[in-house]
KOLLOTOR-889964 format. One record per residue (C-alpha): y, x, z; residue number from 1. Coordinates in Angstrom, 1 decimal. Layout:
BEGIN
     c2     c1     c3 seq
      Y      X      Z NUM
...
end
This chain:
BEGIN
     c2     c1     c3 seq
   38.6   35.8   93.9   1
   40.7   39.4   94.1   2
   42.6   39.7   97.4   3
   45.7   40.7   95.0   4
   45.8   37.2   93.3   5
   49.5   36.0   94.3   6
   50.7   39.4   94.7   7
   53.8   40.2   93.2   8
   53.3   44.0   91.6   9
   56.6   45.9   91.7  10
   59.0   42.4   92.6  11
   58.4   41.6   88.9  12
   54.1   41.4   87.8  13
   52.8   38.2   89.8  14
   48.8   38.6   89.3  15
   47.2   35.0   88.7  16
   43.6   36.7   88.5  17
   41.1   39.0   88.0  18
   39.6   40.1   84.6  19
   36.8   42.9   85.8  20
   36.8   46.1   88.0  21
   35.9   49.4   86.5  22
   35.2   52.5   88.5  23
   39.1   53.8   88.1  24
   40.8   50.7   88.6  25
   40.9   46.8   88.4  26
   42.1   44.5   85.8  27
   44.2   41.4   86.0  28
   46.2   39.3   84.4  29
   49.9   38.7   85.4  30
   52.9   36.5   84.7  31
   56.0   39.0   83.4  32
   58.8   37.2   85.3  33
   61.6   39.1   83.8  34
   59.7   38.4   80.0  35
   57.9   35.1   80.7  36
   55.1   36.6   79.2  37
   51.2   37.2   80.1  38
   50.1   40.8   80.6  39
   47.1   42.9   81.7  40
   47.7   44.7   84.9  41
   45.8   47.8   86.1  42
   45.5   48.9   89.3  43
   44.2   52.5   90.6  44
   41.7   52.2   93.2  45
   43.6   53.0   96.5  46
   41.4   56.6   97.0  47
   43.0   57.4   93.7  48
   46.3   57.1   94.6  49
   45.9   59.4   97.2  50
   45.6   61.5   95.5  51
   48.8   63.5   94.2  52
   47.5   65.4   91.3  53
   45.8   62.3   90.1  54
   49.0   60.2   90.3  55
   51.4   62.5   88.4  56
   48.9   63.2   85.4  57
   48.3   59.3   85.0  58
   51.7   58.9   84.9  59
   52.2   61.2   82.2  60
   49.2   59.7   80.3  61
   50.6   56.4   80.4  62
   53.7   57.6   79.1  63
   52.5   59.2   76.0  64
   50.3   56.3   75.1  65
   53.2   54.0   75.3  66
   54.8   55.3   72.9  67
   51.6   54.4   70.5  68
   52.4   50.9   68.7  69
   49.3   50.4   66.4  70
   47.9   46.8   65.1  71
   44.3   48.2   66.8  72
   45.6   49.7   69.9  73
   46.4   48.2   73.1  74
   49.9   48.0   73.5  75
   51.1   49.9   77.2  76
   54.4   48.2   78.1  77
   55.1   49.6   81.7  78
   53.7   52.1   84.8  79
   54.9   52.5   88.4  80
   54.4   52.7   91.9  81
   54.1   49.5   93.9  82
   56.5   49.7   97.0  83
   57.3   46.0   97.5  84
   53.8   45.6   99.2  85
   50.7   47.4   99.1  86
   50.8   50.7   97.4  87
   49.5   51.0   93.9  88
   49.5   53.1   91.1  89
   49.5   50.3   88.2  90
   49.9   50.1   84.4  91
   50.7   47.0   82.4  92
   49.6   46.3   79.1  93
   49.3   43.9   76.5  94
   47.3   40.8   77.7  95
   44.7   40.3   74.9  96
   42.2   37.1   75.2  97
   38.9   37.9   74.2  98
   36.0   40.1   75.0  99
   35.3   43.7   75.1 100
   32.9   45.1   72.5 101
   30.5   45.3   76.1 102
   30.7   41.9   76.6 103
   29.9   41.1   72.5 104
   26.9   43.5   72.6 105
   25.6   42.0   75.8 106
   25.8   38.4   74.4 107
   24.1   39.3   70.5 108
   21.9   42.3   71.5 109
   22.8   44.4   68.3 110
   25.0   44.1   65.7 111
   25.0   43.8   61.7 112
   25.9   47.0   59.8 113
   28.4   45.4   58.0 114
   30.0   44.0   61.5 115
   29.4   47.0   63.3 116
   31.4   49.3   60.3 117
   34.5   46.7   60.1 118
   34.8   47.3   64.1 119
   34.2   51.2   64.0 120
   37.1   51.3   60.8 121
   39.4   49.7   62.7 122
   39.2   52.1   65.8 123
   39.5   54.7   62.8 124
   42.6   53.4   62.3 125
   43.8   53.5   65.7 126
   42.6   56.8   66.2 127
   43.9   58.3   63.4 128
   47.7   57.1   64.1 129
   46.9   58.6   67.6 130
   45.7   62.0   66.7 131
   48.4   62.3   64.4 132
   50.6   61.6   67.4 133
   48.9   64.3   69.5 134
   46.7   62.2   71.4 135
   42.9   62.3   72.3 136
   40.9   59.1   74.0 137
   38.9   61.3   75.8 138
   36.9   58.1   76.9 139
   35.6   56.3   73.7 140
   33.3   53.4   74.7 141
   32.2   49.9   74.3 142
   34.2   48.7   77.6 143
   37.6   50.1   76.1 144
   37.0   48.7   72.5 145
   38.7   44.6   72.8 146
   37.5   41.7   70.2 147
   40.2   39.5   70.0 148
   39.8   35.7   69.2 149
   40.6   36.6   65.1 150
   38.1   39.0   65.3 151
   40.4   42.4   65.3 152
   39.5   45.6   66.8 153
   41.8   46.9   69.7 154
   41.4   50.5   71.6 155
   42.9   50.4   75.0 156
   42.6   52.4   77.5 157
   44.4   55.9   75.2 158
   45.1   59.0   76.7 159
   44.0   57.8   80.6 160
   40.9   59.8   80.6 161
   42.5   62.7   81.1 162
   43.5   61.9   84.4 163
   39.5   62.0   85.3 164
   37.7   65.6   84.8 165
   34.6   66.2   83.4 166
   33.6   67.5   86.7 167
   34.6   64.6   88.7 168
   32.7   62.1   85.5 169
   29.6   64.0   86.5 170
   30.0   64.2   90.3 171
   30.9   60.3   91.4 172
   29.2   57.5   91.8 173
   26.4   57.3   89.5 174
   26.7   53.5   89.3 175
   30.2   53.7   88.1 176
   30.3   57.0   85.4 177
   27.0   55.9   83.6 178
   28.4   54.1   81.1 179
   31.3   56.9   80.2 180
   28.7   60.1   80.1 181
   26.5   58.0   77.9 182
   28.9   58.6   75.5 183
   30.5   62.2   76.6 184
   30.3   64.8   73.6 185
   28.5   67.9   74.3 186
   31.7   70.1   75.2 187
   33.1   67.8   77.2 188
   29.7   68.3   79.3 189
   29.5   71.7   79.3 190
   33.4   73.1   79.4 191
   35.3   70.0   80.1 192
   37.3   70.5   76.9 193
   38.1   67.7   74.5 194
   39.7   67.3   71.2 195
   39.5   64.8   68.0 196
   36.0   65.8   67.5 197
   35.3   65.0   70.8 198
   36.5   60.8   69.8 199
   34.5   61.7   66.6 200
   30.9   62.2   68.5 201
   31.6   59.5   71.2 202
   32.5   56.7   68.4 203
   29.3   57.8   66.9 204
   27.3   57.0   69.6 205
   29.3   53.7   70.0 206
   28.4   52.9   66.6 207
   24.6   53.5   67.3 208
   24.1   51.5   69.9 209
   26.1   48.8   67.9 210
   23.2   48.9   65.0 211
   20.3   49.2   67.6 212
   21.3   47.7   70.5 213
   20.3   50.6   72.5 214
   22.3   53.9   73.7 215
   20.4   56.8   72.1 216
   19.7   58.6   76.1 217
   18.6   56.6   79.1 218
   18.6   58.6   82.2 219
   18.6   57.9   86.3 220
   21.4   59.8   86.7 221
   24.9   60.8   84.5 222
   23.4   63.8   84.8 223
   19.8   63.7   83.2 224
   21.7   62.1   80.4 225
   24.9   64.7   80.4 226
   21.7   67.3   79.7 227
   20.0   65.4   76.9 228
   23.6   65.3   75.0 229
   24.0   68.6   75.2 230
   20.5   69.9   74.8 231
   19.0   67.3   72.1 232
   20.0   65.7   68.9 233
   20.9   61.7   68.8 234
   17.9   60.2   66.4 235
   18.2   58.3   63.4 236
   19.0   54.7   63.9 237
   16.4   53.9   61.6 238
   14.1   55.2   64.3 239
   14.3   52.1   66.4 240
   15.2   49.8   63.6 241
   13.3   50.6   60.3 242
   15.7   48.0   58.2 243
   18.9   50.6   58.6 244
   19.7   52.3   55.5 245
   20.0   56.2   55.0 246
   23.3   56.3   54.4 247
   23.9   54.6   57.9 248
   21.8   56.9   59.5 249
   23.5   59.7   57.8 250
   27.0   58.3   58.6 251
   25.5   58.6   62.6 252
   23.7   61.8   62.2 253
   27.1   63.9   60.7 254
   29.3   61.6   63.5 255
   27.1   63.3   66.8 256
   26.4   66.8   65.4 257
   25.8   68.8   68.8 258
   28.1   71.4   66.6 259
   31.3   70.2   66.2 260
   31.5   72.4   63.4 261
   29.2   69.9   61.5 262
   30.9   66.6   62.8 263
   33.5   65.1   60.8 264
   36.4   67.3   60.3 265
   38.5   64.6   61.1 266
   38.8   60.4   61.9 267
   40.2   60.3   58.3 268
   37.2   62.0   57.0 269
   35.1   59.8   59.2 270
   37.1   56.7   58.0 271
   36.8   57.4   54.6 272
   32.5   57.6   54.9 273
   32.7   54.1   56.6 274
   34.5   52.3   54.2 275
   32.8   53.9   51.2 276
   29.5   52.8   53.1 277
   31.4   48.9   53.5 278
   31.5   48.9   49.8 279
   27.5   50.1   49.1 280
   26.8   46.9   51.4 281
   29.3   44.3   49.7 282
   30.0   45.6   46.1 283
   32.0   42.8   45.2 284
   35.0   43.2   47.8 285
   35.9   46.3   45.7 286
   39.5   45.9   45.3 287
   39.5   48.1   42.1 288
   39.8   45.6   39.1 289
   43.6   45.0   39.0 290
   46.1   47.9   39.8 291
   49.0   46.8   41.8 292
   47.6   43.0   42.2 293
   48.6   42.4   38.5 294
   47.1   39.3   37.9 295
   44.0   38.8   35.1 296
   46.2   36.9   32.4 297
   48.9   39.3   32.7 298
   47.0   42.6   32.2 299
   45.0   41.1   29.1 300
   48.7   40.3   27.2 301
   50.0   43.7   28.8 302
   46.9   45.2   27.3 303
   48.2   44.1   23.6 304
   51.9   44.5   23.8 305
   54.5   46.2   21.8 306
   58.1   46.1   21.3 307
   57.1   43.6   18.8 308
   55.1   39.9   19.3 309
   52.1   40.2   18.5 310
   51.3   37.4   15.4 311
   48.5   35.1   16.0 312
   45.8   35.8   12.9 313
   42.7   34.1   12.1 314
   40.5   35.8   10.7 315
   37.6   34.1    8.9 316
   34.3   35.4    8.0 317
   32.2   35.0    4.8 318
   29.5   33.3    6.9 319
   32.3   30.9    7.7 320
   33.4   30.2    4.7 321
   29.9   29.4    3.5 322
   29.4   27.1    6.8 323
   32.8   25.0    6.0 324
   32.2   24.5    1.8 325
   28.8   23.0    3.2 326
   30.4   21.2    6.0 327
   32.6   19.3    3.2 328
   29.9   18.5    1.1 329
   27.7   16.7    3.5 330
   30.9   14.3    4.4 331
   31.4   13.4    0.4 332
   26.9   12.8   -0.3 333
   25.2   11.7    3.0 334
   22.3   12.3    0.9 335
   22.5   15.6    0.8 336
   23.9   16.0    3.8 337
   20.2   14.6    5.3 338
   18.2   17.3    3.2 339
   20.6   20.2    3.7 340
   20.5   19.4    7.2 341
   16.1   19.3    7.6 342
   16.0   22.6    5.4 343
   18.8   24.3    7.3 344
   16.6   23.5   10.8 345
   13.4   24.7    9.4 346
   14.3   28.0    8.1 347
   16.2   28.9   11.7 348
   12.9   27.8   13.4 349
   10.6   29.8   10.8 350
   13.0   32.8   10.9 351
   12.9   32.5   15.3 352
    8.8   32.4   15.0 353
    8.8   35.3   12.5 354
   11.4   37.5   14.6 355
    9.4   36.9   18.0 356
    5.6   37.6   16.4 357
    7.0   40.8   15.6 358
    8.7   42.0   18.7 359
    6.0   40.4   20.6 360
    3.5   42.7   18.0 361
    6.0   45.6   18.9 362
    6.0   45.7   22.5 363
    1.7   45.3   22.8 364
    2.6   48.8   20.3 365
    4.5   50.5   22.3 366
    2.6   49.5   25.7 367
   -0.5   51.2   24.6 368
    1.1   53.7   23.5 369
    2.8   54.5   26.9 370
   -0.3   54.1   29.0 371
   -2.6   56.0   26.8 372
   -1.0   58.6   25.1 373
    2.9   58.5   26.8 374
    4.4   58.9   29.8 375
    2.5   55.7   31.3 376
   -1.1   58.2   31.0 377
    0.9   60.1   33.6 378
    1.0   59.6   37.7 379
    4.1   58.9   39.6 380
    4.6   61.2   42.4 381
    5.6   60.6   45.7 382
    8.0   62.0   47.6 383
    7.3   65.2   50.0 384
   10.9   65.7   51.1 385
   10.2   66.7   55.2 386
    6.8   67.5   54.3 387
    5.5   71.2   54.8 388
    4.9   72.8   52.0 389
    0.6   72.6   53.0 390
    1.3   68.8   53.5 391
    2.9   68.6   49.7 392
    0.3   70.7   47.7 393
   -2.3   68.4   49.9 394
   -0.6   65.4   48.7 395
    0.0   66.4   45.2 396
   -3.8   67.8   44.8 397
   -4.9   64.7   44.7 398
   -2.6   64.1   41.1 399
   -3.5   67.5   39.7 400
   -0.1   68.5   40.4 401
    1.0   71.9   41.2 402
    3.4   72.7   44.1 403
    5.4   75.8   43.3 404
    8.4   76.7   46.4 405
   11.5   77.9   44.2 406
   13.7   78.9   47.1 407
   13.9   79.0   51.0 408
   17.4   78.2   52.8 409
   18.9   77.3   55.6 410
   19.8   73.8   56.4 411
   21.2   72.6   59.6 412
   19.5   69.1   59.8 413
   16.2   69.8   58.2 414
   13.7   71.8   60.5 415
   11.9   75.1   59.5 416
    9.4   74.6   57.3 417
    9.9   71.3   56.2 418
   10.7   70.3   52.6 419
   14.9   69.5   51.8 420
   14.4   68.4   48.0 421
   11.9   68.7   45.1 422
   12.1   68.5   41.6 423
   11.4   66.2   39.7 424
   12.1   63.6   42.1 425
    9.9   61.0   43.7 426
    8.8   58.6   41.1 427
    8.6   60.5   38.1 428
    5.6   61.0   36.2 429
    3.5   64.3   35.7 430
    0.5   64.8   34.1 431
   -2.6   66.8   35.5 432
   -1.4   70.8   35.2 433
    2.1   70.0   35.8 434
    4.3   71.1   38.7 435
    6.9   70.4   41.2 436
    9.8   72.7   42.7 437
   11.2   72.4   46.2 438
   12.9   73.9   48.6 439
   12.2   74.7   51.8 440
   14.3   74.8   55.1 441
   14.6   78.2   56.9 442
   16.2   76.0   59.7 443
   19.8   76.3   61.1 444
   21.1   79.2   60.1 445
   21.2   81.3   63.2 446
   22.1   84.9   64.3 447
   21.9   86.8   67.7 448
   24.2   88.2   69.0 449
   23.1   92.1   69.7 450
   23.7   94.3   72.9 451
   27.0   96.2   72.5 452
   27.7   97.5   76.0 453
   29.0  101.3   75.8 454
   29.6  100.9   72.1 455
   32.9  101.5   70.3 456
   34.9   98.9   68.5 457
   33.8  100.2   65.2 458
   30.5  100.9   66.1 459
   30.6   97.2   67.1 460
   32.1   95.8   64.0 461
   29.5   97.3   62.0 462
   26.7   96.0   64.2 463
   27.8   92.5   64.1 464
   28.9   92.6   60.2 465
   25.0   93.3   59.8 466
   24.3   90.0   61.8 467
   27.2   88.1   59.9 468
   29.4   88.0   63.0 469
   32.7   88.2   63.1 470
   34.9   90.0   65.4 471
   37.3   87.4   67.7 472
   39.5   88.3   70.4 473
   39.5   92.1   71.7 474
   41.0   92.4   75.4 475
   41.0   95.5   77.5 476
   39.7   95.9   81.4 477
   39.6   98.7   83.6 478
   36.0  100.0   84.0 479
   34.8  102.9   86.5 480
   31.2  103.0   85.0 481
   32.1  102.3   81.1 482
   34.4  105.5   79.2 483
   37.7  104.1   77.9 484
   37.0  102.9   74.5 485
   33.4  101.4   74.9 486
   32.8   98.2   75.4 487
   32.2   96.7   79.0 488
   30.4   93.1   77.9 489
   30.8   90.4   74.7 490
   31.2   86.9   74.7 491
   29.2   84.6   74.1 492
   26.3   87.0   76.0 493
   23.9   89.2   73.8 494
   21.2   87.5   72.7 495
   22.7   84.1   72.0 496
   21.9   82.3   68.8 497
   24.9   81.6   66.4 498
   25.9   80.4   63.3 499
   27.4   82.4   60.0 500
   30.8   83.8   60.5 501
   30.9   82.9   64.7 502
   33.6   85.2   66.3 503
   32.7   87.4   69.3 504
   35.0   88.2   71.9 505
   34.8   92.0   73.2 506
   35.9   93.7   76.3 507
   36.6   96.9   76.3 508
   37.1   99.1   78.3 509
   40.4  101.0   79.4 510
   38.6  103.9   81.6 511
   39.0  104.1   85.2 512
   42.2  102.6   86.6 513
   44.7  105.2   88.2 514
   46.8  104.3   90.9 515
   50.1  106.0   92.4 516
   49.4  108.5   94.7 517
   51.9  108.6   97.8 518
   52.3  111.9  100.0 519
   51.9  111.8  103.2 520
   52.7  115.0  104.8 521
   55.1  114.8  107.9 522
   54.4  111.2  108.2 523
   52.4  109.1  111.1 524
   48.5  109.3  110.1 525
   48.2  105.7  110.7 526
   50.9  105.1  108.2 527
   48.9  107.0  106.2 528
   45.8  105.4  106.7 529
   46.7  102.3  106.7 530
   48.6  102.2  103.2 531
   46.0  104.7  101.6 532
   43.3  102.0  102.7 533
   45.1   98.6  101.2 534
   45.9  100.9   97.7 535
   42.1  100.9   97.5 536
   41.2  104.6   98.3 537
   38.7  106.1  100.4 538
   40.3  108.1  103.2 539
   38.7  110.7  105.2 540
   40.6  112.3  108.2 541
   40.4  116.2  110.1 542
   42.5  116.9  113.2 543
   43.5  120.3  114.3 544
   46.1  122.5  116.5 545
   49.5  122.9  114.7 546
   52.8  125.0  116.1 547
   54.7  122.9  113.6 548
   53.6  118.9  114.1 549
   53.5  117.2  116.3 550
   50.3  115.4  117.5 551
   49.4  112.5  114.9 552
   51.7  114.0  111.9 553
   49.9  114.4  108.7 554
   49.9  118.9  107.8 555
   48.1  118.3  104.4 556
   46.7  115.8  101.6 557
   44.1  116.3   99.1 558
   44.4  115.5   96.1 559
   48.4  116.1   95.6 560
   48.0  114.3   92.3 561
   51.0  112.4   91.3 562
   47.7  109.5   90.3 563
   44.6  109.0   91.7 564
   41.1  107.0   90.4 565
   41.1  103.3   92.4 566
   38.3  104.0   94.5 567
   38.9  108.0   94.8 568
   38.9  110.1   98.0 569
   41.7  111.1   99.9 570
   41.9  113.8  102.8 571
   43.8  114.1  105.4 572
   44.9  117.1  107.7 573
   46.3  115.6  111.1 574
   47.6  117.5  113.4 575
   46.5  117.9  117.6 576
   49.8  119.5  118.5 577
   49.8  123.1  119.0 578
   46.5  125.5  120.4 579
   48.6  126.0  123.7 580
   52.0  124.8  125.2 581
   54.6  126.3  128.2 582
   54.8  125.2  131.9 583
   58.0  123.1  131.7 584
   60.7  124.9  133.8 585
   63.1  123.9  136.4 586
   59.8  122.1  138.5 587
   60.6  124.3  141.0 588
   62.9  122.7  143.7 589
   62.0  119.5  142.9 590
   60.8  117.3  145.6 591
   56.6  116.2  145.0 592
   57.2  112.8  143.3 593
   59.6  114.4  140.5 594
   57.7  117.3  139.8 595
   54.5  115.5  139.5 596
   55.7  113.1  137.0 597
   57.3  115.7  135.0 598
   53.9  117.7  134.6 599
   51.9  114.7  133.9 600
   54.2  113.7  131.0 601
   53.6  116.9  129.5 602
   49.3  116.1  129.4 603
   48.7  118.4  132.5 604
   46.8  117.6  135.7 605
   48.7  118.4  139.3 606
   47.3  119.8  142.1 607
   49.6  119.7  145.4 608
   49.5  121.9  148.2 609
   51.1  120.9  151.1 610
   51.9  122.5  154.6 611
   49.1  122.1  157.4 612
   52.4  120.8  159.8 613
   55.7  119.5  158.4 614
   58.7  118.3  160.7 615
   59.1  114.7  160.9 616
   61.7  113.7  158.9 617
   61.8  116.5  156.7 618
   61.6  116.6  152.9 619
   59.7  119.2  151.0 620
   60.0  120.5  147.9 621
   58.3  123.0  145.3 622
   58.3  126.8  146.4 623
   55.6  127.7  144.0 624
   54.4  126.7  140.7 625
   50.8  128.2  139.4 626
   50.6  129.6  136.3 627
   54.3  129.9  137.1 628
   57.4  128.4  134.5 629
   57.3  129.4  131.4 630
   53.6  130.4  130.7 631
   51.3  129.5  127.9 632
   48.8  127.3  128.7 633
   46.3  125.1  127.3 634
   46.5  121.3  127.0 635
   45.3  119.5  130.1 636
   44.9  122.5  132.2 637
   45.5  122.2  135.8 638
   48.5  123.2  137.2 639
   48.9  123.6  140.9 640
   52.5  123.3  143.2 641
   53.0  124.2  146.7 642
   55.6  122.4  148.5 643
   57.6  123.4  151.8 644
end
């Protein structure tokens, strides 16, 4: 029993209990207050609903698949936020009692094909009023598939995959994502991208395990089996059970093509295959004998009609005639009616014996015939489609026939080497001598992709024309190994094998990227520096003596380009102040503390010199300054003051 069970959802949804927990969210049913109706109720997990992202996309999901109103889709009738109690992201739907296609599998093992297409054309028809809506599942599997007490189909669960990534599917809890990567299409694995071929390969794996019981990967982990579906091909479901037809296996084999290329183009196209496969299994449900339910009676009388009734005329053969004159005469003579009546049933019975001697006589004719001189004198030979061409001319050695290979193509489901048809087919009869044409696979039909790094665009076109590649998207980088015009890299890589007619994206590449070149001269040198280094140049710096700037201005800046390489040198000329300076003037009569600080602020050191005896109380101040006002100097030099 749920903890929620009494809980009114959003003052309206009062839950009355739990119908299962999935690793997104739980299920209940609730009583609509405001409707008086039973719905299903969906509530995120709490760690969900946490998070913000999360929240806002299902919202949005839940949105666009209620406005979906299809006979085999679950109906979404309202989403929210809880505030009344505890928080929670919910969704309510239509309350359908039943059983999941989960729950059916689980209780029967496996279904029969004719069962297991009725269910998979009715999520056709779902899916196909969704997709023409603009909507993908995304998450197409037996848990989200309901069988209703009548026995109809229902999809639930549209659009609300999205809210999940791919990368989060293959990075929670294995426990709980099993079940939806057992059933992920390849591109979903490997780019996290889905569309309608996407539903396409999942319902196909839904609609093998319906026929064998069994998904076609088992795996430890989501992601052992996320790796199988990308890197192998799903097997024939007559592999694990021998009674499927080919045309069921086919139907399975086109539905999870690893290409989605090969899949189904569309659910229509995929629809259309299953019900032409319902009506190989039941014939007699074709609804193709009356046009427009026009009943039997009335199309016969329709079929004779004209402006004018047609007369009723009986037309009466000699035969009959005959028959009725002696009809009359065996009612007027008995007599004769008893002899007529014994000669007319021994010449039918003679005639009957006569007519079967000879066909009997006929048939032991022609039967010789056949088996030593016709066709019958010939073997039947059996079939070497998927044979190598060694095993066939083994196999057909043994008849006397002859094995001759007429043409070798590519085929994407037959593997290299092996036979795709022959001719005649299997079960005709050759004689000794005679041959048999086939054809043999070449495989997919695959090209690599060759190396075009520091090739032009039409050196390129050519290269991949040779290949049968096509040229996709060109974009344009900037590149300080690769000359503008060549290309920098291709997409996919070189050396990746492709089909016909795949597009290749180029880079190319736009040279080296130039960047505005500021000038610095008369500015700070850390300015300089500083915004030189962030514009991605590499600065160098020289200091030296300058009349004209001041210490720290730049003098000069090389290169005095307008534009510069990113990456480029840049050198700077700072100056140190000028080679010399003066002896600052009016020190002189300055007491010691004044004149002192007034040297040092110009960069020189002070010597004082001071009287051996000075009157108390006296002040003294500078007599003598050495060099003397005025001189030139260098920096730092020592300057000496005598005070009195």
């Amino acid at each position: 029993m749920s903890d929620r069970v009494g809980e009114i959802i959003d003052s309206r949804y009062q839950i009355t209990s739990l119908i299962s927990r999935g690793g997104m969210a739980t299920v209940y049913s609730a009583m609509d207050s405001r409707l008086d109706r039973t719905v299903a109720i969906k509530i995120m997990h709490e760690h969900l609903a946490q998070d913000e992202e999360f929240v806002s996309r299902f919202i949005r999901e839940a949105k666009a698949a209620a406005a979906l109103s299809h006979p085999n889709l679950v109906q979404v009738y309202d989403q929210g936020w809880n505030q009344g109690g505890i928080p929670a992201v919910f969704l309510v739907m239509e309350y359908i009692p039943g059983a999941t296609l989960r729950d059916h599998l689980f209780a029967v093992g496996q279904l029969g094909a004719k069962e297991s297409l009725e269910i998979i054309e009715q999520v056709l028809s779902a899916l196909v009023y969704a997709h023409r809506a603009g909507i993908i599942h995304r998450d197409i599997k037996p848990e989200n598939i309901m069988i209703t007490a009548d026995g109809r189909a229902k999809l639930g669960d549209f659009g609300l995959a999205r809210a999940v990534s791919t990368g989060n599917t293959l990075t929670a809890d294995a426990n709980v994502l099993m079940g939806t990567v057992a059933y992920l299409a390849p591109e979903q694995v490997q780019r996290g991208i889905a569309d309608a071929k996407s539903d396409i390969y999942s319902l196909g794996i839904v609609l093998f395990e319906m026929l064998t019981g069994k998904k076609p990967y088992e795996g430890d982990s989501p992601i052992q089996i996320a790796y199988r579906h990308v890197h192998d091909r799903v097997p024939a479901p007559s592999t694990l059970v021998p009674a499927i037809t080919k045309d069921l296996d086919l139907l399975v084999l086109r539905a999870t093509a690893p290409d989605p290329g090969l899949r189904y183009q569309n659910v229509g196209e995929f629809q259309e295959s299953i019900r032409k496969s319902l009506l190989l299994l039941d014939p007699d449900e074709q609804q193709l004998s009356l046009p427009l339910g026009i009943p039997e009676e009335l199309r016969r009388v329709s079929k004779y009609s004209s402006k004018e009734p047609r007369k009723n005329v009986r037309r009466v053969s000699p035969d009959s005639e005959r028959k009725s004159a002696e009809r009359k005469t065996e009612m007027t003579n008995p007599k004769v009616s008893n002899t007529a009546e014994i000669r007319r049933r021994t010449s039918k019975r003679v005639r009957r014996n006569r007519f079967i001697a000879v066909a009997i006589a006929a048939l032991i004719g022609i039967a010789g015939w056949y088996q030593l001189f016709g066709p019958g004198s010939q073997s039947a030979i059996p079939s070497v489609v998927g044979a190598t061409k060694s095993e066939a001319v083994e196999t057909m050695a043994t008849l006397g026939v002859k094995v001759k290979v007429t043409k070798n193509t590519f085929d994407e489901l037959v593997p290299k080497g092996k036979i795709i048809s022959m001719a005649p087919p299997a079960g005709s009869r050759l004689g000794e001598g005679e041959s048999i044409s086939v054809i043999i696979s070449k495989g997919p039909e695959r090209y690599s992709i060759p190396n075009l790094k520091g090739k032009s665009v039409s050196q390129a076109t050519v290269a991949l024309a040779n290949e049968k590649i096509l040229i996709g998207k060109t974009e344009e980088a900037f590149s300080a190994i690769i000359p503008k015009g060549q290309i920098i890299s291709v997409s996919p890589e070189p050396g990746t094998l492709v089909k016909k007619n795949t597009e290749v994206n180029l880079l190319v590449s736009k040279g080296e990227e130039l960047i505005s070149l500021t000038s610095y001269i008369g500015k700070s040198s850390e300015q300089a520096l500083n915004e030189l280094t962030d514009a991605g140049f590499e600065v160098t710096q020289k200091d030296t003596f300058s009349d004209s700037y001041p210490i720290g201005i730049v003098i000069a800046q090389k290169p005095e380009t307008p534009e510069l390489v990113k990456g480029g040198k840049v050198a700077l000329t700072v100056s140190k102040g000028p080679e010399k300076i003066k002896v600052p003037t009016g020190v002189l009569k300055l007491d010691e503390g004044k004149a002192v600080k007034l040297l040092e602020d110009y960069g020189f050191t002070v010597k004082v010199l001071k009287p051996a005896k000075t009157p108390k109380g006296k002040k003294l101040t500078v007599i003598k300054v050495t060099p003397s006002e005025g001189a030139l100097v260098k920096p730092n030099s020592e300057i000496t003051i005598e005070l009195k």
